[in-house]
N, C-alpha and C positions, 0 to 999 in steps of 0.2 A: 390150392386150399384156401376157404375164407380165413377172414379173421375169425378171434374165440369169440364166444357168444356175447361175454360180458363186455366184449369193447363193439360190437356189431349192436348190443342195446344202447349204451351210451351213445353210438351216432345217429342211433333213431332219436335216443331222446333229445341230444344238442340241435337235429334236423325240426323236432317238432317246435321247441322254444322257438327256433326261429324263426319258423315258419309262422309263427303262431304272432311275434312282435312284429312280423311283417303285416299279418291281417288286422292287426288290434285295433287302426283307424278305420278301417272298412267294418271290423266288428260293432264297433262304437254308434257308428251311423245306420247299418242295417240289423244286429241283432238286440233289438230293444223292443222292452213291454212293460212299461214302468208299474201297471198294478198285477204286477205278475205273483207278488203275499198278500192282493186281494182275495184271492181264489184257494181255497181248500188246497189244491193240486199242488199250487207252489208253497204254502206254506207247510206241505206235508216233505216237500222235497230239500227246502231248508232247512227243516228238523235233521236232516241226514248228518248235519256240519253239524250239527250241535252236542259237544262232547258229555252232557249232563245225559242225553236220551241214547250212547254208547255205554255211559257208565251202570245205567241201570237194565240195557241188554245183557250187560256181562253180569251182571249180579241175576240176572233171571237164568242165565245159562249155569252159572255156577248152583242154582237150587235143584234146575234142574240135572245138573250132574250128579250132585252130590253122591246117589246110591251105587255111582258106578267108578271104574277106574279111570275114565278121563276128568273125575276132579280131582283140583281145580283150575287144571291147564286151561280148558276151553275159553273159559268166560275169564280168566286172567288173562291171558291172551290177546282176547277181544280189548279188556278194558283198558291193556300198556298199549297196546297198539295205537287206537284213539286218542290216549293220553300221550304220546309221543308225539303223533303226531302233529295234536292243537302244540307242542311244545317246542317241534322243532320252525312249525309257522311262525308263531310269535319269535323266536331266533333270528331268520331270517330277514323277515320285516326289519328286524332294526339294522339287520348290514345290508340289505338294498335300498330302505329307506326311500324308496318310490312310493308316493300317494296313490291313493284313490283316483277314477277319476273323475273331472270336476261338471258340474249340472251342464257346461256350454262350450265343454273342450275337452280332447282328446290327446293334450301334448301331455307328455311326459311331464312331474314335477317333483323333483329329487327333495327329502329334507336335509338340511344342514346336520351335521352331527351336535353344534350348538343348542340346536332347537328342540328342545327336549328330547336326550339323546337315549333315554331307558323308556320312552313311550311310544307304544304300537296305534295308538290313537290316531286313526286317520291314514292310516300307511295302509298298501294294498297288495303288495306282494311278498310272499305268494297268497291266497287267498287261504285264511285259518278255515272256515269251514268247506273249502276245497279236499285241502290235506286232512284233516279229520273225515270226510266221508270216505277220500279212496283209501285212507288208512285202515279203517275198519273194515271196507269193504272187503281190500286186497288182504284184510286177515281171513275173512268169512266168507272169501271163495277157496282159504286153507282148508277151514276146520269143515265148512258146508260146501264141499266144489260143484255138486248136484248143481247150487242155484244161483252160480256164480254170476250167472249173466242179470238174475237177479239183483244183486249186491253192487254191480258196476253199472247196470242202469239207472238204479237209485243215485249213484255218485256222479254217475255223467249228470241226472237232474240237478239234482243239488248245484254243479258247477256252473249249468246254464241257468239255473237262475239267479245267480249272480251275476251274469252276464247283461239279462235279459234287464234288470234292472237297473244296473250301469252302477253297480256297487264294484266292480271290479275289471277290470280290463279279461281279452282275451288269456293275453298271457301271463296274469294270475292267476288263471283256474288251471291253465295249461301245467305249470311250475308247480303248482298245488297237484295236481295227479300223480305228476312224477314223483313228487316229494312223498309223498303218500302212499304209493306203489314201494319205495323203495326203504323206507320205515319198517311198512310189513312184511317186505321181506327179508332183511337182516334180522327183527325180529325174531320168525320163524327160522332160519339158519341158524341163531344162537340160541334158540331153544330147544334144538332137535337134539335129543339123549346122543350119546357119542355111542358110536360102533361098539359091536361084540367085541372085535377083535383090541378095540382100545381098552375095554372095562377087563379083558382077560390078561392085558401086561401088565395093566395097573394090579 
């Protein structure tokens, strides 16, 4: 018999991290296009990471619910999701404290805890609008699973072009999915109404 599912995910996700800090200097060197928020295309795919254009998704889903009984779960939903997200990025950043990386190198560069130790400024991991796209997305292939593939292509954009632009290494946008995926889905877990059977002992 395999392992249970949640420790058979976890070693996919510890396989991909690493897999992923393995390729980050092959990344670095082939997947680049520095006027990649030239183009319409990429800056419609960075809008994805951008928590202000999640917050007023969910306030369009919540008008639009309104006449019915899924307000105002849907578009709350939407909007903690997004907001946790950008919130557990900014977190993280400050305990891996790994940079960005730099216009003519590819090594790793840790900051000191000295060095301004409450600022995200310049730190790269995991990438904040990583985790913000898959976060929202991984909510709204919840509430819309029709167009999931929808919602995770958007997010995969988004993270490549971060990439593409060398605002972030491979394995911040990798760390950012994960982180993002699993946001929304605790989340959704601790949102879901408790069984009949618990509302009838209570």
């Amino acid at each position: 018999m395999g392992p249970p599912l949640p420790r058979l995910l976890l070693l996919i996700a510890a396989a991909a991290v690493a897999l992923a800090l393995l390729a980050d200097r092959w990344a670095y060197a082939h997947i680049i296009y520095p006027d990649v928020y030239e183009h319409d295309w990429g800056r419609m795919l960075r809008t994805m990471g951008f928590l202000p254009f999640w917050l007023a998704a969910g306030v369009a889903m919540l008008l639009c619910d309104r006449p019915q009984p899924a307000w105002p779960r849907r578009g709350l939903l939407l909007m903690i999701a997004a907001t946790l997200g950008g919130a557990s990025a900014e977190l993280l950043k400050l305990l891996v404290r790994r940079e960005r990386p730099s216009a003519d190198s590819a090594t790793y560069i840790f900051r000191g805890w000295s060095d301004h130790p409450f600022s995200t400024r310049g730190l790269g991991m995991p990438s904040s609008h990583g985790v913000v796209a898959f976060a929202a997305a991984a909510m709204l292939a919840r509430l819309l699973p029709r167009a999931r593939v929808v919602w995770y292509a958007l997010a995969v954009g988004c993270a490549l072009t971060r990439v593409l632009s060398r605002a972030h290494f491979l394995s911040d946008v990798v760390v950012a999915a994960l982180c993002g995926y699993a946001v929304a889905a605790l989340l959704w877990r601790v949102s879901q109404p408790p069984p009949a059977s618990e509302l009838q002992r209570g």
